[in-house]
N, C-alpha and C positions, 0 to 999 in steps of 0.2 A: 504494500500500500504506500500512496505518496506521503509523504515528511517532508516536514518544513526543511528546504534544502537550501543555503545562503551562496547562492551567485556569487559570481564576479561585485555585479552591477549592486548586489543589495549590500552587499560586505562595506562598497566606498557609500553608499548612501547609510549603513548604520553610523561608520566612522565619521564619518563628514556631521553627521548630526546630532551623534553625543560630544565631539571636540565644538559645536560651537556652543556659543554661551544662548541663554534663553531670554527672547527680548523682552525688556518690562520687567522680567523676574527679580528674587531677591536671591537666585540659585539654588530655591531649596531642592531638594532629590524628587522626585517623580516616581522613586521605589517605593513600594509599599515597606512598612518598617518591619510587617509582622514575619515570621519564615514562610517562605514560599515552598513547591512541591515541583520538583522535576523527576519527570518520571512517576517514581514511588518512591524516591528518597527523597529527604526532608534537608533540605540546607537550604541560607540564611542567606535571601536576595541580593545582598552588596558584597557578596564573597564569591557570588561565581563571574562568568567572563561577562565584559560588554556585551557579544553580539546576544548571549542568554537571557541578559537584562531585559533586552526588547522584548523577546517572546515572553518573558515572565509577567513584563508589566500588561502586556497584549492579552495574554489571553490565561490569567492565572485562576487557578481552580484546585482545593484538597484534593489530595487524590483520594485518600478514604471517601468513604459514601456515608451523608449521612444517618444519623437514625430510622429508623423503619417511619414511616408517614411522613418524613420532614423534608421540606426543600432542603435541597442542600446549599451555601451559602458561593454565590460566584460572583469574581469583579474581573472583568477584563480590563478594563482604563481607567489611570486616572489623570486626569489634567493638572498640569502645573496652572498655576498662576498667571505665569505669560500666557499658556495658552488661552486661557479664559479671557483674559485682558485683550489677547487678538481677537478672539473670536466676536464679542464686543466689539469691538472695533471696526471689523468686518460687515459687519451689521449694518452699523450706521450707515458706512460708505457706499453699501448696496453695489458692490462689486460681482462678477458672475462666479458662478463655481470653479473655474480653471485657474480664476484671478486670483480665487482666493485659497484653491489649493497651492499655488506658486509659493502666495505670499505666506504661507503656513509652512513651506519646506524651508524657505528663504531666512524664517523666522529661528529654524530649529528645532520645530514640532514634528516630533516620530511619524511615519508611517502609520497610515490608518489599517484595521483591519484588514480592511477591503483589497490593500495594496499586498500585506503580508500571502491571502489565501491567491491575488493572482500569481504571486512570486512562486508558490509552492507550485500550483501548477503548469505554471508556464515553463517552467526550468531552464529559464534563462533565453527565452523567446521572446520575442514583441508581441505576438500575436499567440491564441491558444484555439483551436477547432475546439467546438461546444461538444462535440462527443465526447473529447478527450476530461474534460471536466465530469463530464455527466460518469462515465465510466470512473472517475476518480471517485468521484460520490458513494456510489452503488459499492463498492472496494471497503466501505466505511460501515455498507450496513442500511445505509439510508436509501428510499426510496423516490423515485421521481415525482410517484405520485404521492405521496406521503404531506396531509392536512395542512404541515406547517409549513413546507416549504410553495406552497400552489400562489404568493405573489411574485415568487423567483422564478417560479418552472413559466408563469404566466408571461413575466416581463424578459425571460431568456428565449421563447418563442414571438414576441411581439418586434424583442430587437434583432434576431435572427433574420424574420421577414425583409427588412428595412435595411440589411446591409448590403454592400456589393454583392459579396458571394454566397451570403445565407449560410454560410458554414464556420466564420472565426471571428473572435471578439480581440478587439484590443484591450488595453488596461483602463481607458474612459467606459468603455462599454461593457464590460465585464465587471466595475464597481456595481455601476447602475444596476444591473440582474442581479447580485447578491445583499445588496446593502438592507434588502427589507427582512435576510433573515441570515444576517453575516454573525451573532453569535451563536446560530445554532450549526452554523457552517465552518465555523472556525473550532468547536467543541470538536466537531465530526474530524478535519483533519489534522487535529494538534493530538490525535486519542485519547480524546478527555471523556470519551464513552464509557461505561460499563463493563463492557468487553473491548478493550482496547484495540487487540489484533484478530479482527473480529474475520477476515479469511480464514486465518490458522484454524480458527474454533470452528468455523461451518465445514473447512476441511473433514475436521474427526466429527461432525455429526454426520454427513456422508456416508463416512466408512462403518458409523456407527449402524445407521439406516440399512444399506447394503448388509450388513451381517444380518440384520434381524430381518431382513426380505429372503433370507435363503427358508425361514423355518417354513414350514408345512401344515404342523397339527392344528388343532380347531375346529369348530364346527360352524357357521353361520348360524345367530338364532333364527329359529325356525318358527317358535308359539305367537309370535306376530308375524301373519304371512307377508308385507310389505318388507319387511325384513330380512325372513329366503331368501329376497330375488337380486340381493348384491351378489356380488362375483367373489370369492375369497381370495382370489389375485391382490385386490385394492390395497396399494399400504401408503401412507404421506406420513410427515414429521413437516409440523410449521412452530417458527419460534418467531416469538417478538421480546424485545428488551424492555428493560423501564424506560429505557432512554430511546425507544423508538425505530433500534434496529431490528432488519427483518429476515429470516430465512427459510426457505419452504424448498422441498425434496420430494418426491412422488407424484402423488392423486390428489393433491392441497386443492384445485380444484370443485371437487365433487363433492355435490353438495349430499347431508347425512342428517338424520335428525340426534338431537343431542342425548333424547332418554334419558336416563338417569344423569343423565352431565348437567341437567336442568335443575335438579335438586340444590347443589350448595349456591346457585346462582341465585335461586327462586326466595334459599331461606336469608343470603343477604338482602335483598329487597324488603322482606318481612323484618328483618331487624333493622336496617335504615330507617323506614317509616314510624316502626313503633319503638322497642326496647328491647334488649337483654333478657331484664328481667320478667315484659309483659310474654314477648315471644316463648320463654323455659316455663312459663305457667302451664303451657301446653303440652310442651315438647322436652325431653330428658336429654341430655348427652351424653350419655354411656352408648359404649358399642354392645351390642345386644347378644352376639357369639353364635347368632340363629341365622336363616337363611331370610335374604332381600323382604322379601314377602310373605312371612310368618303372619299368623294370626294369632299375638304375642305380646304383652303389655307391660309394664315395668309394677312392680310392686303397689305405685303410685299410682295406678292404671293410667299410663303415659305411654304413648310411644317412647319407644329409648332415644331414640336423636333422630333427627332430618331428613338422615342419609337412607334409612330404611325405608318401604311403603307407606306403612303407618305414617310413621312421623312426616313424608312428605305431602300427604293428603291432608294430613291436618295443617302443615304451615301451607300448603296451598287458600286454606278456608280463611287465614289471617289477610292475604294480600286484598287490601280495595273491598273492604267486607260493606256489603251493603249494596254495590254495585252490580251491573248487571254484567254477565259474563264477557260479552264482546268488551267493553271500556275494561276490563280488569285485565283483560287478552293484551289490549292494547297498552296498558299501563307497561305491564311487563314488558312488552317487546320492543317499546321504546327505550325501558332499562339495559333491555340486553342491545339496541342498538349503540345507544352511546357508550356502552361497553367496548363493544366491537370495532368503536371509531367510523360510525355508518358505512361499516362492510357488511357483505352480504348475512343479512339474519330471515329467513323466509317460512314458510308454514308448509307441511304435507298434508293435507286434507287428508291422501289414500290414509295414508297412516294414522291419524284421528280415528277414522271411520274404522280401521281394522283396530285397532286397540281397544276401541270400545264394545268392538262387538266378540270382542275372546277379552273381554277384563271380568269373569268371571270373579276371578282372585280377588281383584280391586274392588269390586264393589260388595264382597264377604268381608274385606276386610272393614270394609268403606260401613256398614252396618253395624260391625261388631264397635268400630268405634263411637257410633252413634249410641249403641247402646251405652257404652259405657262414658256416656256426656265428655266425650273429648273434647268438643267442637265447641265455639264460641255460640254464646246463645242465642236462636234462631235462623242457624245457621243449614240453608237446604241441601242436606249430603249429597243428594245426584248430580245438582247443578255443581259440587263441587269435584266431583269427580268428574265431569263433564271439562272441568277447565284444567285437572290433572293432566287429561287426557291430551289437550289443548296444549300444555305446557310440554310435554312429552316429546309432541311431535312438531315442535319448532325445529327447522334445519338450520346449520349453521356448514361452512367448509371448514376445512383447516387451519387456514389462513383468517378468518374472520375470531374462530374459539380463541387462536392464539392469542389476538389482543385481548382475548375478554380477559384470558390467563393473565396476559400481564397488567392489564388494570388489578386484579387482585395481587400480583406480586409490588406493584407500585402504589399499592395503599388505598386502590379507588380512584387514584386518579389515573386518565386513559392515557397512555403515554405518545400519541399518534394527533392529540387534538388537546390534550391538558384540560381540559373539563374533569372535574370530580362528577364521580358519578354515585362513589358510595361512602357513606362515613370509616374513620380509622377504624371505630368500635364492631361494623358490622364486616369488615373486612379480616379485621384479626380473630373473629369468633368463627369465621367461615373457615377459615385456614387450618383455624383449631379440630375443629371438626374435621375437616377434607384428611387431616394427617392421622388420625383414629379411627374414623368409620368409614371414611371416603371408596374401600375397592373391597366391597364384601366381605367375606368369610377370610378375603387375603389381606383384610386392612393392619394386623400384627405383621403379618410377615412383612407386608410391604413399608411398614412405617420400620422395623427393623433393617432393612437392608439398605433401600432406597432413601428413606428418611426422608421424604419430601411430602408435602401436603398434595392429595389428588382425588380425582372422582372417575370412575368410568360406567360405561353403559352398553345396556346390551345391543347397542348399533354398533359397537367396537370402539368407541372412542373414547380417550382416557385425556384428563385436562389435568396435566400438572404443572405446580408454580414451584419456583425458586423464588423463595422472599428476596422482595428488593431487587433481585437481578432480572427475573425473564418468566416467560409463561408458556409452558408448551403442549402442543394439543397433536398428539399420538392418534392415527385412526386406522383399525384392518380390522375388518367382518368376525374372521374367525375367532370365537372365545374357546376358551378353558373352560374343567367342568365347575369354578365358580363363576363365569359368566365375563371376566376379562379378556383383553386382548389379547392373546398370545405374540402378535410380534410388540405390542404397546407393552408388553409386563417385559419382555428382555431387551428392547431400546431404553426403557427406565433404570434398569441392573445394569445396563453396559454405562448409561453415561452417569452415573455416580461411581463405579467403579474406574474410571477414567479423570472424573474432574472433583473436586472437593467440593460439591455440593450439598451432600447429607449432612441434614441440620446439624450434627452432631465429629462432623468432620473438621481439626485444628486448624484453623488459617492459619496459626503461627511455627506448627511444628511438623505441618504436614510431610508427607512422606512417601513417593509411588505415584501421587496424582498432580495432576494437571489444574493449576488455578487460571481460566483465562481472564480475571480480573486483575490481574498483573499482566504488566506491558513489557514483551521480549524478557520473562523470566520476574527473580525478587531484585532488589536494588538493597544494602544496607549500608549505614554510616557506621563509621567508628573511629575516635578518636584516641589516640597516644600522645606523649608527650615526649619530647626530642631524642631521634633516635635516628641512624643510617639507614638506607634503605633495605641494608639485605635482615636486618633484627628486626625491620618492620614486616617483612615478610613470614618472618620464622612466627613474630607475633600473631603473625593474621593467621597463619595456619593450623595454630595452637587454638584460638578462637572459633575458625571456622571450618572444621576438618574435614567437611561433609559435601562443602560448597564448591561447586565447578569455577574457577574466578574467568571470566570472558576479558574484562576491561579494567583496568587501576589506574586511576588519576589521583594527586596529592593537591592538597591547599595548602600553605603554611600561614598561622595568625599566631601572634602571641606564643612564639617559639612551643605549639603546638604543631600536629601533622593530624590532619582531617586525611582519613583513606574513604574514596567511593565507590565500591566494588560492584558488579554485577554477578547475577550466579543463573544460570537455570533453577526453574523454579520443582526440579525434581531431583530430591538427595537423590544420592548415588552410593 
């Protein structure tokens, strides 16, 4: 992927522009005072080199991520004093943008964004063909079509039309198409993402995919006949990031109705709207050790949680209570639109209409809970299974589940359009649940191996999240005889056993796997106090005796020695 690469040409423009003085100013620094983050190592903005400074001041961001719900805190520029005073000034004189970009270089004012991302990609060119840009993009993760960026894709088509040869922008015309979304642009190629080196990673989902496409066993469900009639060929893997990168492998495609995958969606809704504690008046949270569709109660005569029949028909009867079944329809499906980032979320009728007419199960169970006053009072059990049923057979592809995933691994909010779609409180209770009862009779096994919060259904699709990092939606026909995917259950085994994803796996000591939230490996500091270089070696070896060393650079301050090592981020 492209990196910030310093020309000929940008090297005398940094130099030329930190040797002059700043006009109007009183020379205070421009650097931020607090430590900066290069890489994933952590050192102190006025100790590394000039040309670092610029990118640092340009487009500075923690590499850590922050806490689960929380923005994380980003500044890319800050203005001196002169600049402000010019820019003021500028103002008044009502001079044109060329005049007044002149008079800003002229001045001593750094390079704007805009300049930095044409330098990266132009690699020392005047001119850049727009593919070559667009292809740098998509390299990063990002999508052309992708919500946030649609003023740049709009005004990079509009100035295309308009040029001589409709195929290359210069550096005037290439600010102009990025500037309305130059920090989201400048995140994407400085690797300020989530997944940093985010080819590498889709690489080993690939290989990951390919493996689990060789397996064979399974059965297609068959007790909903709409269901039979997929092909057990079908297999996709689509992931999206909190930060809105995108990748999809197979049948991502083809559209599937979600089943059961609609349950921890349906009971976040339910808890957004009401509460907690209103919602668990009805519904239990223990894993119940019984089969999906027991006619089975908890001591408290409760459904046990959510994820089971029981417990979903009843949080079905909490959504929009009082309403009539179409606007409840519709309530939901708005939810799960804006989930989705208004990608495709659509309805199967066939499937409604067959579900209901073999839901025997469902509406035995759907009685027995009447009987035993589950349901919110006055609440008409058929009409309420009628919109289970409803819920059931909403389609989603692969590609659209993913965002929903990564809206719940990004807290609610959608990471493709940043709209909040669900509170912190009913996102982490959803999670909580999906990690304990989420994948049937296999929810121990699989919270023990995989250790990741998930839901699957018997259309074959499984929706699991990586908190904080990504969302990913697993789909092939063929189940196991608890009702899972069989390639969806060993794409899950293979990629925690590959990446340190399980919730319970050491960022810090890890060991065998593969972190892609580290960029080209770990980075660590460490400091000694005056000593030759080859005792600095012997030190570092005694320290770090596990670590592959790639690169060693020294600072010296204060008759100290700072070493900055990089290592592969897999002991050896």
């Amino acid at each position: 992927m492209l990196q910030f690469r310093f020309s000929t040409v940008l090297k005398e423009l940094f130099e030329a522009t930190l040797k002059r003085p700043l006009s109007g100013s009183r020379q205070k620094t421009w650097l931020p005072t607090r430590r900066c983050c290069f890489g994933t190592a952590s050192v102190d903005a006025r100790t590394i080199s000039p040309q670092l400074k610029v990118l640092h001041a340009a487009t500075y961001r923690p590499a850590l991520r922050a806490a689960p719900f929380t923005a994380p805190f980003r500044s890319y520029c800050t203005k001196t004093e002169g600049a402000v005073e010019l820019d003021e000034q500028l103002k008044k004189d009502v001079v044109s943008p060329e005049e007044a970009n002149e008079k800003r270089r002229t001045a001593g004012i750094l390079p704007s964004l805009e300049d930095l991302l044409f330098y990266t990609v132009a690699e020392g060119q005047e001119k850049i063909p727009a593919h070559k840009f667009l292809t740098a993009l998509k390299a990063t993760g990002l999508r052309t079509g992708d919500p946030r960026l649609k003023e740049c894709m709009d005004t990079l088509k509009e100035t295309l039309r308009n040029t001589t040869d409709g195929v290359t922008l210069d550096r005037h015309l290439f600010k102009k198409c990025v500037q309305s979304n130059i920090v989201l642009l400048t995140q994407a190629f400085r690797k300020k993402f989530v997944i940093p080196d985010f080819q590498s990673f889709t690489s080993h989902i690939d290989e990951l995919y390919e493996s689990a496409k060789k397996l064979s066993g399974g059965q297609v469900a068959d007790y909903i006949p709409q269901l039979a009639k997929f092909s057990p060929d079908l297999w996709a893997v689509s992931l999206c990031t909190v930060d809105g990168q995108r990748h999809t492998v197979g049948d991502t495609k083809v559209p599937f109705c979600l089943q059961s995958c609609v349950k921890p969606l349906k009971y976040a809704v339910a808890v957004h709207d009401h509460s907690t504690e209103y919602v668990h008046s009805f519904i239990g949270m223990e894993p119940s050790g019984l089969r999906f569709n027991k006619l089975f109660l908890s001591d408290d005569d409760k459904p046990h949680n959510p994820m089971v029949n029981a417990g979903a028909i009843v949080c079905t009867s909490l959504i929009k209570q009082g309403a009539s079944n179409a606007e409840r329809f519709d309530y939901v499906m708005n939810f799960l639109k804006k989930m989705s980032g208004n990608e495709y979320v659509g309805f199967s009728n066939a499937t409604f209409q067959s579900e209901r007419e073999s839901g025997d199960r469902n509406f035995a169970i759907g009685y027995y809970l009447k009987e035993k006053k589950c349901f919110p009072e006055g609440t008409d059990m058929t009409s309420v299974l009628d919109f289970y049923f409803q819920l059931c057979s909403i389609e989603v592809t692969c590609e659209s589940a993913s965002v929903m995933a990564a809206t719940l691994a990004n807290g609610g909010i959608c990471p493709i359009t940043g709209e909040r779609v669900l509170n912190p409180e009913a996102v982490r209770n959803t999670l909580s649940l999906m990690h304990s009862c989420g994948m049937y009779d296999f929810s121990g096994q699989f919270a023990f191996h995989v250790g990741l919060p998930a839901k699957s259904g018997v259309a074959g699709g499984i929706l699991l999240v990586v908190p904080n990092v990504m969302g990913i939606m697993c789909w092939s026909p063929p189940l196991d005889k608890l009702g899972n995917s069989v390639r969806g259950i060993q794409f899950c085994t293979d990629l925690v056993e590959r990446f340190n994803f399980h919730n319970y796996d050491n960022l810090r000591h890890f060991a065998k796997k593969h972190d892609p939230r580290r960029e080209g490996g770990d980075q660590r500091q460490l400091s000694f106090g005056p000593m030759d270089y080859e005792s600095l070696q012997q030190e570092l070896a005694l320290k770090a005796p596990l670590w592959k060393k790639v690169s060693l650079t020294e600072s010296h301050q204060d008759s100290s020695t700072t070493v900055v090592y990089r290592m592969d981020n897999v002991a050896e």
